[in-house]
N, C-alpha and C positions, 0 to 999 in steps of 0.2 A: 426634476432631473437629478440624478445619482452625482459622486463626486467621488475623488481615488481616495480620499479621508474616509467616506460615508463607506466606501466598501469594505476599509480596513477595518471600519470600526463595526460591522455588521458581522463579518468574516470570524471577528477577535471572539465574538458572543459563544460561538460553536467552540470554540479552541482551549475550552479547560479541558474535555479529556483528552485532546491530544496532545498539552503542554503536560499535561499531569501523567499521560504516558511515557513520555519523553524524560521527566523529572524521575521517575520511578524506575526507566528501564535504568537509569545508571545509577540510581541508588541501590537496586537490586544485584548488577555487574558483580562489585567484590560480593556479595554472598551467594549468587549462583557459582561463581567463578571459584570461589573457595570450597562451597561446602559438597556440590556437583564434580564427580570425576568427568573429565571430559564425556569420556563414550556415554555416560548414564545421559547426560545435559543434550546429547547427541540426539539419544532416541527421546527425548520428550519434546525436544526443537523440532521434529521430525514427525513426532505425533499432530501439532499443534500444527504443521506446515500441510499433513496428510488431511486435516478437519476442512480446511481451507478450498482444498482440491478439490475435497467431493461436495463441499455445500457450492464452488461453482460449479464442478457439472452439473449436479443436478437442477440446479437453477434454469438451466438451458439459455440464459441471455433475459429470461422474464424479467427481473431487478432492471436491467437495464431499458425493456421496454416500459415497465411500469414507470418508471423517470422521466422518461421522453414523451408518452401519452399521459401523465398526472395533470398538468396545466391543461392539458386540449384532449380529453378522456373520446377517445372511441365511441362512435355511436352503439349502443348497446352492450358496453363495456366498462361501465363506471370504476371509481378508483376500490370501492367493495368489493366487486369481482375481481378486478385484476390480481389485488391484493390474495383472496383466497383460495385463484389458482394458481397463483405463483405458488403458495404455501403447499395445496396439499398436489402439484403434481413434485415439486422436490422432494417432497417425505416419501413421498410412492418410492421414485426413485431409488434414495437412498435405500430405503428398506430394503427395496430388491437387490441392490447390487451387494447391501452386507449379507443377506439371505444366502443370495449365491458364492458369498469368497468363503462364506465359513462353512458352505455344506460340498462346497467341490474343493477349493485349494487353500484351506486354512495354514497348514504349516508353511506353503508356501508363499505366502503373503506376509503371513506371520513373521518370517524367518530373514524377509527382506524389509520389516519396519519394524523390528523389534532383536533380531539377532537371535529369534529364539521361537519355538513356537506358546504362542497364546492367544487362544479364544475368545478369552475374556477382553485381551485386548482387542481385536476388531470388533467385538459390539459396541466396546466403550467408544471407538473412532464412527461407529454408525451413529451412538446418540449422539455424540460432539457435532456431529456433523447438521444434523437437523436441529441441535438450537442456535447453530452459527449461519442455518436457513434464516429462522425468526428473525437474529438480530439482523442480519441485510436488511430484512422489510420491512422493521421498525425502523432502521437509520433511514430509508428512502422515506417511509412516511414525518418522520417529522422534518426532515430538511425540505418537503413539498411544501407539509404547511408552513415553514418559517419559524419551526418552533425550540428555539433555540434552548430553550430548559430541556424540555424532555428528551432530546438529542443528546445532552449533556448528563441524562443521568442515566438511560442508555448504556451511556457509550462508556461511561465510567464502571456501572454495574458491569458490563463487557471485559473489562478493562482489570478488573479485579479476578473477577475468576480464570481469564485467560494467562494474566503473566503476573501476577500476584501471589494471589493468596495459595495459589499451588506449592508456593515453594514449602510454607505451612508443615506441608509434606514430609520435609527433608529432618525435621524433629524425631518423627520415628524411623526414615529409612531416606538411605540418598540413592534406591536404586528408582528406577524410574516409574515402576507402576502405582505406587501409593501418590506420586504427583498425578502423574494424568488421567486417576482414578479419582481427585481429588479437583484435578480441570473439570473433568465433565460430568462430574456432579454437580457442581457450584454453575459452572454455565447452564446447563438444563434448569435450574432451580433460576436461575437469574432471567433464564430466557419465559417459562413460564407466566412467572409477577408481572415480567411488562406485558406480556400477550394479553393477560387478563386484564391488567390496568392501564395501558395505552392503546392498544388497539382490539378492543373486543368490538367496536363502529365498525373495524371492517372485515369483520370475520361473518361469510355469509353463506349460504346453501344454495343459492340461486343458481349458479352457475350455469344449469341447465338450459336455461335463459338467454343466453349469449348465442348471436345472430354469428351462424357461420364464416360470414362475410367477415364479421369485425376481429372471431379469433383467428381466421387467415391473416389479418394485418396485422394482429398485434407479436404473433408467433412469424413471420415475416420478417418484421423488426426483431426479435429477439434471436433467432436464431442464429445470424450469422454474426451475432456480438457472441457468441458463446465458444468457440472456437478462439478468436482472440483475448476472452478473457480466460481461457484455459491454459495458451501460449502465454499469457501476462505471468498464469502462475508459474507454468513449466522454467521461465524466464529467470524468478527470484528462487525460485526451491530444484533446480536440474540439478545443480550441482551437490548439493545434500545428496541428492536420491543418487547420484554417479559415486560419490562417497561411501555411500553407505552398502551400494553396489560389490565394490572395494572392500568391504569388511571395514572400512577405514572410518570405523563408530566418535575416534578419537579426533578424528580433524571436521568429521559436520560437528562436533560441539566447537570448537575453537572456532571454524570457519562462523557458524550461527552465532555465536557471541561477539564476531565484528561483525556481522551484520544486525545483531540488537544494537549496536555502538552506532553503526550507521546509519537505524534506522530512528536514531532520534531526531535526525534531522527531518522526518516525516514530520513533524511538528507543525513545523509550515504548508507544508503541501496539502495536509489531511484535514488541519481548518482552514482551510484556505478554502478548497475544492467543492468543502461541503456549503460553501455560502455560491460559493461562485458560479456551480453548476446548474442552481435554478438561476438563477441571474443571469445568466446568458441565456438559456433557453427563452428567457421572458423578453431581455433588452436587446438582443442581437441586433435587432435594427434599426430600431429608435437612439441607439446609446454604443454605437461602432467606437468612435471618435475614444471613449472613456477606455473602452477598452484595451486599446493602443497604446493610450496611455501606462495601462496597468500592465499589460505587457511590459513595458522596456523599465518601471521600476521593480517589478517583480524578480527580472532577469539579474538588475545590479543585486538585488537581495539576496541575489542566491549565491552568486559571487563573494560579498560580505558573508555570509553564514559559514560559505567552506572555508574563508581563511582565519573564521573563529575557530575550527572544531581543526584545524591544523594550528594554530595556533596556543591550543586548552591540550592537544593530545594525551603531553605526558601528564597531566594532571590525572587526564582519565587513565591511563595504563598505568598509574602509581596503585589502582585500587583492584586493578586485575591481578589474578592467580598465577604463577608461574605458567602451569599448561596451557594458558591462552594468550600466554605475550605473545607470543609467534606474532598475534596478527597487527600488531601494531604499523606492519610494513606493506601490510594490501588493505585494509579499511577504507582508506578515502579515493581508493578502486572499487570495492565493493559501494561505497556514497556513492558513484554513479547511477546506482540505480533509482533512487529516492530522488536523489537532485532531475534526472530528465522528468520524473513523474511531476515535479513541479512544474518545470518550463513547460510540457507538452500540455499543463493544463490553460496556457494562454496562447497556444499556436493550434491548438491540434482541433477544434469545434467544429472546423467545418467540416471535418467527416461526418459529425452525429448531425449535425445541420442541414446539411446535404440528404439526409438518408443513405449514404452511401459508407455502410456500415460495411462491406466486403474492403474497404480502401485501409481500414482497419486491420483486417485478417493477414491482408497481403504485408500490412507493418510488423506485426507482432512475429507474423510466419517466417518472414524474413531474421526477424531478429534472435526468435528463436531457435534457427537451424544453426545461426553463428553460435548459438552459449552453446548447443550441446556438440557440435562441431569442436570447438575449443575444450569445451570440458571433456571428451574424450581425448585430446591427442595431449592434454598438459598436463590432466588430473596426476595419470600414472607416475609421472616426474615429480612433478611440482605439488601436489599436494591441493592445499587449502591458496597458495600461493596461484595455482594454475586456474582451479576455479574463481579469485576473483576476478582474474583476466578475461576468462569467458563472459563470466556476470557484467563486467566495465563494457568488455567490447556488443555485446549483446545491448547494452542500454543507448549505449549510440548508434547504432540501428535505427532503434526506438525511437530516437529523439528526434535523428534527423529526418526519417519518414512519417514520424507526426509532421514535422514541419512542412515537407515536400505537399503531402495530401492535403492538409490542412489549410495551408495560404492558395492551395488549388482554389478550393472553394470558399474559404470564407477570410478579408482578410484581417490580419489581428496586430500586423507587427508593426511599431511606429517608423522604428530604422532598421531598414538591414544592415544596413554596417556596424549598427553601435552593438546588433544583436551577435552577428559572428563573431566580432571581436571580444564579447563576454563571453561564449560560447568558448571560442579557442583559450582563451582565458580560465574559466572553470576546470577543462579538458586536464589542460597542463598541470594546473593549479592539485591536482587530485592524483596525476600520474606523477609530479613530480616530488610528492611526499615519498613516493617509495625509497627516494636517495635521501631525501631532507630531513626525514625523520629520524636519521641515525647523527645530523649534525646541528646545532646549533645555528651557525654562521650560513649553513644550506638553506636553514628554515627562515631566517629571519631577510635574508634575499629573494625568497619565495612568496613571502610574506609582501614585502616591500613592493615585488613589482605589480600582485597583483589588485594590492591598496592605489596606488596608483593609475593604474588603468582603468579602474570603478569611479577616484576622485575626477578624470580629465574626462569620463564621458558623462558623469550624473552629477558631477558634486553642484552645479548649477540648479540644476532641477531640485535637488537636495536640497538645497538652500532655499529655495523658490517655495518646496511645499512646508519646509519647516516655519518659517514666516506667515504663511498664510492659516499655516494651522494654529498659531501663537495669534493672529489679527481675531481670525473668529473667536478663540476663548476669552479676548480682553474685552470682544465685545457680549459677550455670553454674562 
């Protein structure tokens, strides 16, 4: 039997590149933030948010089916097939759709992710695009087998040519094309090595082989996750693209670089999720009770993290550049987004549970008509300001119709009450930096009530597991 120690400490194995992400992206801050003029920093955030879009369409939902059938593989659909049609119908894909933008509307696509027209840059965003394929199918394959090194160096290898070593770049030039000329080369080269050194076992030709019956299910399953993880992107990147719509090259860099700020707190959610996600597909029903558990201290956790990173603020906005202070006053509106992707990951299972993977579409769809709803009527106004509002209000959508659908069918949460009161609690806690962050006396009452209201519903339990994790070690 599993225990809420044994998951943390299973979960922790996965989570060096995504602490070391987290470590890096604000190490990186004052030197993108210095040496990047906004607008350039704009269009390589931009670039790098565009790679993302077209490796999930193209994908069509397969990643997510290959996930869900890896433990209980389809009759005539082993994890080697699955694996190498996922692969080579994305690359089709993509190939096609960069074939077609650079031979019918290049300047025009050009001109709306780049400011300018170039060529060169949509092939570079076709090949970006198909090793950020690979690296999906490699993170699904080693989080299947449990294989926490090879996940980790992966992810790290990932982790380096995506928001690293690019900046590299900025030595000979700080406009943007010697960086993301410099992303996807290093990602293709990085993406390659693993393919060849971790997964050449499932790289197969068979294909042809696969019982009609089995790829109706598997493409069944997958395709109507494809749609909401399309909306998941539309959700975090609308606003960039309404931005840069705008001409307004100078506020998707400010605005993207509070969202690099906010998105360190991914740290938690991203090793969290990748231990977690086989582990509930496996224990759902043997191991309910545990989960519940993990739910409600999960939920205080996340409570504690936001009033650290409101807390640390001006530390970190002592190392940003003039041009991007702006966003010191919508950040921990923009952390709404990272923080529901936490909570949703212990409320929301029973949609993939279920099979009722449409219950999904109808969350994300919803939440996504709100962001771009809002980012049109506030953008023009408000700026970088107006989109994180969208972004905020768009993630509560999210949150709370994971929830709705999710306790539908499967359930996860130990308290309702202790939950919406951490709920209303983070809410606040995040909307109300926007006033606290200019005072002292605002923040540290901010601060106060929400330390408070985590110590009277969990400090018990707190105590409870910190004791019993100190009994086991003395007896180790």
């Amino acid at each position: 039997m599993s225990s809420v120690g044994g998951i943390f400490k299973e979960a922790a194995k996965y989570s060096v590149p995504t602490a070391l992400s987290a470590a890096l992206s604000l190490v990186l801050i004052p030197v993108i933030s210095h040496a990047y003029p906004a607008s350039e920093y704009g269009v390589i955030n931009l670039f790098y948010s565009l790679g993302n879009l077209l490796m999930t369409f193209a994908l069509f939902g397969l990643d997510n089916a290959f996930i869900r059938f890896y433990q209980e593989p389809i009759n005539g659909l082993d994890n080697r097939k699955a694996f190498s049609l996922s692969m080579l119908v994305a690359t089709l894909c993509i190939v096609i759709v960069t074939f077609c933008v650079c031979l019918m509307a290049p300047d025009v696509v050009a001109g709306y992710v780049f400011g300018e027209s170039n060529l060169v840059g949509l092939v570079l965003l076709g090949a970006y695009s198909i090793a950020l394929v690979v690296f999906r199918l490699l993170s699904v394959v080693t989080r299947q087998e449990f294989n926490p090194k090879g996940y980790n160096f992966q992810q790290i290898g990932l982790l380096l040519s995506n928001k690293v070593l690019y900046v590299l770049a900025a030595f000979v030039s700080t406009s943007y094309m010697p960086s993301i000329t410099l992303m996807t080369a290093l990602t293709v080269i990085m993406a390659v090595i693993f393919l060849l050194t971790h997964a050449r076992k499932y790289i197969t030709a068979r294909m042809i082989e696969i019982p009609k019956k089995s790829l109706r299910k598997f493409f069944a399953f997958a395709l109507p996750t494809m749609p909401a993880a399309l909306l998941m992107w539309i959700n975090s990147s609308i606003a960039k693209l309404v931005l840069a719509g705008y001409g307004r090259f100078e506020d998707v860099g400010v605005f993207a670089l509070a969202f690099t700020i906010a998105n360190a707190f991914q740290v938690v959610p991203a090793a969290f999720s990748v231990y977690w996600s086989p582990f509930i597909y496996r224990h759902y029903n043997d191991e309910q009770d545990l989960i519940k558990r993990m739910q409600g201290l999960l939920t205080a956790l996340t409570a504690l993290l936001v009033i650290v990173f409101i807390a640390g603020q001006d530390i970190i906005y002592l190392l940003v550049g003039n041009e991007y202070a702006q966003s010191q006053s919508y950040f921990m509106i923009v952390m709404l987004f990272p923080i529901q992707t936490l909570l949703v990951e212990t409320i929301g299972y029973g949609i993939y549970l279920s099979n009722k993977t449409y219950l999904r579409l109808v969350t994300t769809g919803a939440s996504a008509a709100v962001n771009v709803l809002f980012c049109m009527m506030l953008i023009p106004a408000y700026g970088g300001m107006g989109a994180a509002v969208a972004l905020g209000a768009s993630a509560l959508i999210m949150l709370f119709g994971s929830l709705v659908f999710g306790q539908m069918n499967y359930r996860s949460i130990e308290s309702p009450i202790k939950t919406a009161i951490l709920y209303v609690t983070i809410i606040a806690l995040c909307i109300g930096n926007v006033v606290a962050c200019e005072g002292i006396a605002l923040r540290i009452s901010l601060i106060a009530a929400g330390l408070g209201t985590c110590v009277a519903l969990y400090g018990k339990r707190a105590a409870e597991f910190t004791r019993t994790r100190l009994d086991v070690r003395k007896g180790e």
